[in-house]
C-alpha positions as CSV (number, residue, x, y, z in Angstrom):
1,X,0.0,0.0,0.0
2,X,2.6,2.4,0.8
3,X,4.6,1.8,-2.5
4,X,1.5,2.2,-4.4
5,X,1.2,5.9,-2.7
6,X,4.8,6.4,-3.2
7,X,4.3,5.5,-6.9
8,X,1.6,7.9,-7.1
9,X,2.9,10.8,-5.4
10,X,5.8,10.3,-7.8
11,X,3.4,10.3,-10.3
12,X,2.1,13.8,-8.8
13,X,4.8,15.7,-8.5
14,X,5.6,14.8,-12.3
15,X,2.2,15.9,-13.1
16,X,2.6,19.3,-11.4
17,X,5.4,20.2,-13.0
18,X,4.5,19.5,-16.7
19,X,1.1,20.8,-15.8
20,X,3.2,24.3,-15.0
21,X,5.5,23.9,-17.7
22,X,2.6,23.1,-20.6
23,X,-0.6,23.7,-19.2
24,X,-3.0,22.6,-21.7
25,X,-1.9,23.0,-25.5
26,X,-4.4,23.8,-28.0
27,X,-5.5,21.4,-29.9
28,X,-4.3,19.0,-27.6
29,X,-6.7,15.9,-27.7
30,X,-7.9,16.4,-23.7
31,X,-9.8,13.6,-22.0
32,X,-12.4,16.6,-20.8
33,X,-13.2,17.0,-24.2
34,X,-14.4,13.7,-24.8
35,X,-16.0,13.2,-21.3
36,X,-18.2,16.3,-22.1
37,X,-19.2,14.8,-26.0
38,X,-20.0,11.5,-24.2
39,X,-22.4,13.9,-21.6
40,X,-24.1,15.7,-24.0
41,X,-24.7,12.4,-25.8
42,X,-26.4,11.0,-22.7
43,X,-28.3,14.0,-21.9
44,X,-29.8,14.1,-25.6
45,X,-30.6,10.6,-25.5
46,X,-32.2,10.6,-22.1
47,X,-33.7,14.2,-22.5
48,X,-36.2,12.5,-26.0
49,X,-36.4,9.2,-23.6
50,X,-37.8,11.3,-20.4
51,X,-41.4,11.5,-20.2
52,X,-42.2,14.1,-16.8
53,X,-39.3,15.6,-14.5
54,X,-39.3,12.4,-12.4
55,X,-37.9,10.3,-15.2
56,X,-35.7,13.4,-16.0
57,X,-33.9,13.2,-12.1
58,X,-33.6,9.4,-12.7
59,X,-31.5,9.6,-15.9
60,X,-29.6,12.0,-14.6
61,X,-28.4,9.7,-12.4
62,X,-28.1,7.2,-15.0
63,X,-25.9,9.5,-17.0
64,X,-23.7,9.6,-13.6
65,X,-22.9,6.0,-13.5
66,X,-22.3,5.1,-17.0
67,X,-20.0,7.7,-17.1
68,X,-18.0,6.8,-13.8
69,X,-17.6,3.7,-14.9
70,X,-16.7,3.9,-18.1
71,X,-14.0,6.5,-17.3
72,X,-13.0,4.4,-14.4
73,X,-12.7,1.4,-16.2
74,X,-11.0,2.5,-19.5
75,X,-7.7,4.1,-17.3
76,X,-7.9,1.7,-15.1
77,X,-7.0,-1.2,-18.0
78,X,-4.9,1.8,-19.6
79,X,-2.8,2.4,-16.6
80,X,-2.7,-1.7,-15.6
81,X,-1.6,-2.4,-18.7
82,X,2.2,-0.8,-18.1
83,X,2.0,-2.3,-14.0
84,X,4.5,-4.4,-14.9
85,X,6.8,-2.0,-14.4
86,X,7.1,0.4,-12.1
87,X,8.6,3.4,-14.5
88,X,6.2,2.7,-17.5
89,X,3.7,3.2,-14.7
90,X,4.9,6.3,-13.6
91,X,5.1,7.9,-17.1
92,X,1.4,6.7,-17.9
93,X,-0.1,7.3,-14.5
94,X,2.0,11.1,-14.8
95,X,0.9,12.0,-17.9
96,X,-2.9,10.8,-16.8
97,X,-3.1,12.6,-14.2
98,X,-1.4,15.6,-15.6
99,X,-4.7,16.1,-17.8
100,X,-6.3,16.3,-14.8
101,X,-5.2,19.2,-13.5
102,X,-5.7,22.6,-14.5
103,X,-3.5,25.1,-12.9
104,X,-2.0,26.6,-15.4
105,X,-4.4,26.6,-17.7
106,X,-6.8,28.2,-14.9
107,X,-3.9,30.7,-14.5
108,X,-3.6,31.4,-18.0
109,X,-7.5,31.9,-19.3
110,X,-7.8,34.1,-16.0
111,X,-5.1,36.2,-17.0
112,X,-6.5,37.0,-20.1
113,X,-9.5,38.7,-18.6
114,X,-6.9,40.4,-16.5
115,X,-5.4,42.0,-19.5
116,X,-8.5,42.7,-21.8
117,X,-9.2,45.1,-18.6
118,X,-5.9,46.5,-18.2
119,X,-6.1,46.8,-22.2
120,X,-9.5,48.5,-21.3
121,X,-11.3,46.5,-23.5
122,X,-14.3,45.7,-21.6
123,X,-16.1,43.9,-24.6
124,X,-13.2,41.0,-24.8
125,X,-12.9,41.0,-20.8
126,X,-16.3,39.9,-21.0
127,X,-15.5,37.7,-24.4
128,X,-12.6,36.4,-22.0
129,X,-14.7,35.8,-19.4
130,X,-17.5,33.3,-20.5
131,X,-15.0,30.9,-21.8
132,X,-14.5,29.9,-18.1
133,X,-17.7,30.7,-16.5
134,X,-21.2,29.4,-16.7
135,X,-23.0,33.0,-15.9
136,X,-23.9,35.5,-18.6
137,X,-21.3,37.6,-18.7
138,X,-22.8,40.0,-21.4
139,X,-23.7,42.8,-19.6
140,X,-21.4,42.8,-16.9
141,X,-19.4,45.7,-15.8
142,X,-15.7,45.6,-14.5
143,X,-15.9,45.0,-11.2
144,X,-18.4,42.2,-12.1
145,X,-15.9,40.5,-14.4
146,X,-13.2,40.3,-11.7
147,X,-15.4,38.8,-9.3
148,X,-16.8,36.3,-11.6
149,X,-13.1,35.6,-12.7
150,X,-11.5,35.1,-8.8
151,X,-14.6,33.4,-7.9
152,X,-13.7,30.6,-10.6
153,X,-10.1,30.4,-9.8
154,X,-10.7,30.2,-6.1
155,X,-13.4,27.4,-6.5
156,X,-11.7,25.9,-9.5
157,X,-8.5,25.7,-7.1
158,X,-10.5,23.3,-5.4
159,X,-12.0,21.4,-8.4
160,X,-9.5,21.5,-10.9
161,X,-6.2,21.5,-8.6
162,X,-6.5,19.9,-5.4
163,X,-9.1,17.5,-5.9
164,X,-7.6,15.5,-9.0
165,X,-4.5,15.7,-6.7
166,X,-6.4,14.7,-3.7
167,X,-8.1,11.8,-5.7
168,X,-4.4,10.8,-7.8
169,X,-2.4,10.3,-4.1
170,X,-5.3,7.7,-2.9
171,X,-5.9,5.7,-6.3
172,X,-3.8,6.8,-8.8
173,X,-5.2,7.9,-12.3
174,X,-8.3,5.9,-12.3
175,X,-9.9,7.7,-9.5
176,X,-8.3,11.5,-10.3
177,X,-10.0,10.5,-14.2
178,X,-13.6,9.5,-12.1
179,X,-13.3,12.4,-9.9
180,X,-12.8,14.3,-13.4
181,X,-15.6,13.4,-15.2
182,X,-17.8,13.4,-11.8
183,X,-16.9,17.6,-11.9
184,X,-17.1,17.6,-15.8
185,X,-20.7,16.3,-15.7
186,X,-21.9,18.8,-12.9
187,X,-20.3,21.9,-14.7
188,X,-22.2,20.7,-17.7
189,X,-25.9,19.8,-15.8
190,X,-25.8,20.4,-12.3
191,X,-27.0,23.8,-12.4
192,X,-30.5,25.2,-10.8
193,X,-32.4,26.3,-13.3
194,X,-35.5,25.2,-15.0
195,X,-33.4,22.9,-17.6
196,X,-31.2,21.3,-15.4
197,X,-32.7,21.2,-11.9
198,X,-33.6,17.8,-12.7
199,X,-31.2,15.9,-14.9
200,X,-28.5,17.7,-13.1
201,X,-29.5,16.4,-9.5
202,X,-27.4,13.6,-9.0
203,X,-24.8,14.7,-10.6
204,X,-24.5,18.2,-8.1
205,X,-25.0,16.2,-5.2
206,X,-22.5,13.9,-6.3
207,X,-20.1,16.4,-6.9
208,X,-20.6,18.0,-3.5
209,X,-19.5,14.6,-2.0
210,X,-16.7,14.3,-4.0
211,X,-15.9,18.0,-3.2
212,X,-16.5,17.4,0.4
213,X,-13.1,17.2,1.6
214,X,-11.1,18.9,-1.2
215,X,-12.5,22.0,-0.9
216,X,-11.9,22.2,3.0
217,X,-8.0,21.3,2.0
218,X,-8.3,24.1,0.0
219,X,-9.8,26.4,2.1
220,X,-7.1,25.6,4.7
221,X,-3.9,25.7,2.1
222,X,-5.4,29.4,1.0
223,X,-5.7,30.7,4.6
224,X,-1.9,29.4,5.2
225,X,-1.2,31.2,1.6
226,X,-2.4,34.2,2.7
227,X,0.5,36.4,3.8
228,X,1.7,35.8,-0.4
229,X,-0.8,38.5,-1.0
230,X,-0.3,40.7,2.4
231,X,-2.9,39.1,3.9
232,X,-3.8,37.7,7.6
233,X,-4.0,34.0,8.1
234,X,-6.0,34.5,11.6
235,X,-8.6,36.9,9.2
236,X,-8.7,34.4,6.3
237,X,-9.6,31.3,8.6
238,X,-12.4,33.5,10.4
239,X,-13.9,35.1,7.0
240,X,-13.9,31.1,5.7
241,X,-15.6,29.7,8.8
242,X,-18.1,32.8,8.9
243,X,-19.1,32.4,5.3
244,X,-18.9,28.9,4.7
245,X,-22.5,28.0,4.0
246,X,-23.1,31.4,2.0
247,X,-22.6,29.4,-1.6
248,X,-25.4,27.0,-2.6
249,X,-22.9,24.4,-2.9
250,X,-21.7,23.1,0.4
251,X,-17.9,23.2,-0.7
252,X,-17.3,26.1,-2.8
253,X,-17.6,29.0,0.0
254,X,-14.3,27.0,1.6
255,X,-11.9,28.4,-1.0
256,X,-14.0,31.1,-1.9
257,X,-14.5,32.6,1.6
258,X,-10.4,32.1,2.4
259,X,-9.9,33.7,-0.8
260,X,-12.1,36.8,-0.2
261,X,-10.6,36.6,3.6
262,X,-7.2,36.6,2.3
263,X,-7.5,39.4,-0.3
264,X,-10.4,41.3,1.8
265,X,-12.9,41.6,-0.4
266,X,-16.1,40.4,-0.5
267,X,-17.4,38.0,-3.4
268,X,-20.6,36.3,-4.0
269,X,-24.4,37.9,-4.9
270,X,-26.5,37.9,-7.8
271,X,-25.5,36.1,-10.9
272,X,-27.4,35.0,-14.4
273,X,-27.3,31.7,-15.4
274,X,-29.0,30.5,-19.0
275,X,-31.2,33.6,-18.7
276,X,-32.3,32.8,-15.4
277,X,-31.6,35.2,-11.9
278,X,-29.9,33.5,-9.6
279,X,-29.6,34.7,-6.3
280,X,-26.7,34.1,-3.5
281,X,-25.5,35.3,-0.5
282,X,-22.2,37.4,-0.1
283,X,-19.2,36.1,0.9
284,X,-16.2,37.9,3.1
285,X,-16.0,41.6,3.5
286,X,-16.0,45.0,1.5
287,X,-12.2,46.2,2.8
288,X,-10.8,46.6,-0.3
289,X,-12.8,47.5,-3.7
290,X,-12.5,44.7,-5.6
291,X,-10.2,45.4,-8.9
292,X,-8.4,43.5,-11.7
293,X,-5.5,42.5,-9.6
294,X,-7.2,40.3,-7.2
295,X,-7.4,38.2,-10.5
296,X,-3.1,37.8,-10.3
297,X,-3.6,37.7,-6.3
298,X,-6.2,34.8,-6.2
299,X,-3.7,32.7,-8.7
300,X,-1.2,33.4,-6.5
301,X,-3.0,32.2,-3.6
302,X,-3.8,29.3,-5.8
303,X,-0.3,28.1,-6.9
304,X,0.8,28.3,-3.7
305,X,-1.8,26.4,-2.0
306,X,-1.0,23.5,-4.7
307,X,2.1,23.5,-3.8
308,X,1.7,23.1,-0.2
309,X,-0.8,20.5,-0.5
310,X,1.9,18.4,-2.3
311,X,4.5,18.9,0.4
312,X,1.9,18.3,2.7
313,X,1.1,15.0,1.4
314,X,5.1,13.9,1.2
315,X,5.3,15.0,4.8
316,X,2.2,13.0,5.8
317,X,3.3,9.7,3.5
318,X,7.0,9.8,5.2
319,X,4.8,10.1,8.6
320,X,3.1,6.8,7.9
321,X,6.0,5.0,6.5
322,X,7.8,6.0,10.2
């Protein structure tokens, strides 16, 4: 057991570093891409097949475990195919899990809304914007746009960093690949509004269990992260334990609440979704006006906290091998 979590924390830490050094080429053939074909090809098929809301909620859940198990399955044969030995598993188990994680790429799309704003070119801020949000970003006005943008990196520092870490130490890239397609499906359906609430059930409330403890790592590693953009670790924990349930999700106020706590700001409130008003709570504290550089801050906080949850796990592993 131990050697298998040395192999994949090997595994991690090679992931990490081409994931900083690449990110995610275009026109590179991502597994995402084909987890979120194989979704929508579900949800037509089920959405003709669905005869009331009831059957609607059922099928969504259907759509969950076909596509757990057939991601789970297909890297588990990939990756026990090259078992045999231990480097050919390390290069296939990095280079899976590497897709998994989105760091740089986070960093990267983020930044371009930073510098559409600092271009003053509110129209492609906004262009920037929707390519890694789910709101309508249309209308929005500056201070908007930032907030929509740190609110994704601080949540997405959760699902797109830590968790597919979290997931690759425990079982390697078969479970970081299932953990993937579990947050693929519930960016795609598990929304709130009248086309989703009900194929998208199961697949948000499955995501908020797989969330569950990720996004309290997170929280934690941005609190400690804190002082890397002037701010107070005792605040950061305080604003995240305050704010916690604000979010409709139970996970996402964690890294968004040490985020706002760490920069002091305050995120959160009304957003539009597919047309639809949705309305949520604030989270930390109007100190600072929000601005374009909490964008660079929050990544900061985010790169940081990745790289603290990786020492974090060697300490722990050498702990348990004692």
């Amino acid at each position: 057991m131990i050697e298998f979590l040395l192999l994949n924390l090997i595994s991690i830490g090679i992931a990490i570093v081409v994931d900083f050094i690449i990110g995610d080429p275009y026109g590179f053939p991502h597994p995402v891409i084909y987890m979120g074909k194989f979704i929508s090809t579900l949800e037509k098929y089920f959405r003709k097949k669905s005869k009331n809301d009831k059957e609607l909620k059922k099928y969504g859940g259907f759509i969950f475990l076909i596509l757990i198990l057939t991601t789970y399955i297909t890297t588990f044969v990939i990756v026990s195919i090259f078992s045999f030995n231990k480097i050919l598993y390390i290069l296939v188990n990095s280079f899976l899990l590497y897709t998994t994680v989105a760091a740089k790429c986070l960093k990267v799309e983020s930044e371009k809304v930073y510098k559409a704003l600092e271009d003053e070119d509110i129209n492609k801020a906004r262009l920037m914007l929707s390519y890694i949000v789910g709101r309508d970003t249309t209308t929005l006005e500056e201070s908007e746009i930032v907030r929509a943008a740190v609110e994704t990196v601080a949540e997405n520092a959760s699902d797109g960093v830590i968790a597919p870490l979290f997931y690759g130490i425990i079982g390697g890239a078969p479970l970081a690949m299932m953990y993937k397609a579990i947050n693929t499906m519930d960016s795609m359906l598990g929304y709130l509004t009248e086309k989703y609430k009900y194929i998208g059930y199961f697949p948000a409330k499955l995501d908020d269990i797989a969330n569950f403890i990720p996004a309290r790592i997170t929280g934690i590693a941005m609190c400690i992260s804190s002082p890397i953009v002037g701010g107070n670790i005792i605040r950061a924990v305080r604003v995240m334990i305050r704010d916690r349930k604000n979010h409709k999700s139970p996970n996402c106020a964690y890294p968004e609440g040490a985020a706002a706590g760490a920069m002091d700001i305050r995120l959160g409130g009304t957003n539009i979704y597919f047309g639809e008003v949705i309305e949520k709570p604030t989270i930390g504290d109007n100190i600072k006006p929000i601005n374009r550089m909490h964008i660079k801050e929050c990544n900061k906080l985010m790169i940081v906290s990745e790289i603290l949850f990786f020492l974090f796990s060697i300490f722990t592993l050498g702990v348990i091998n004692l």
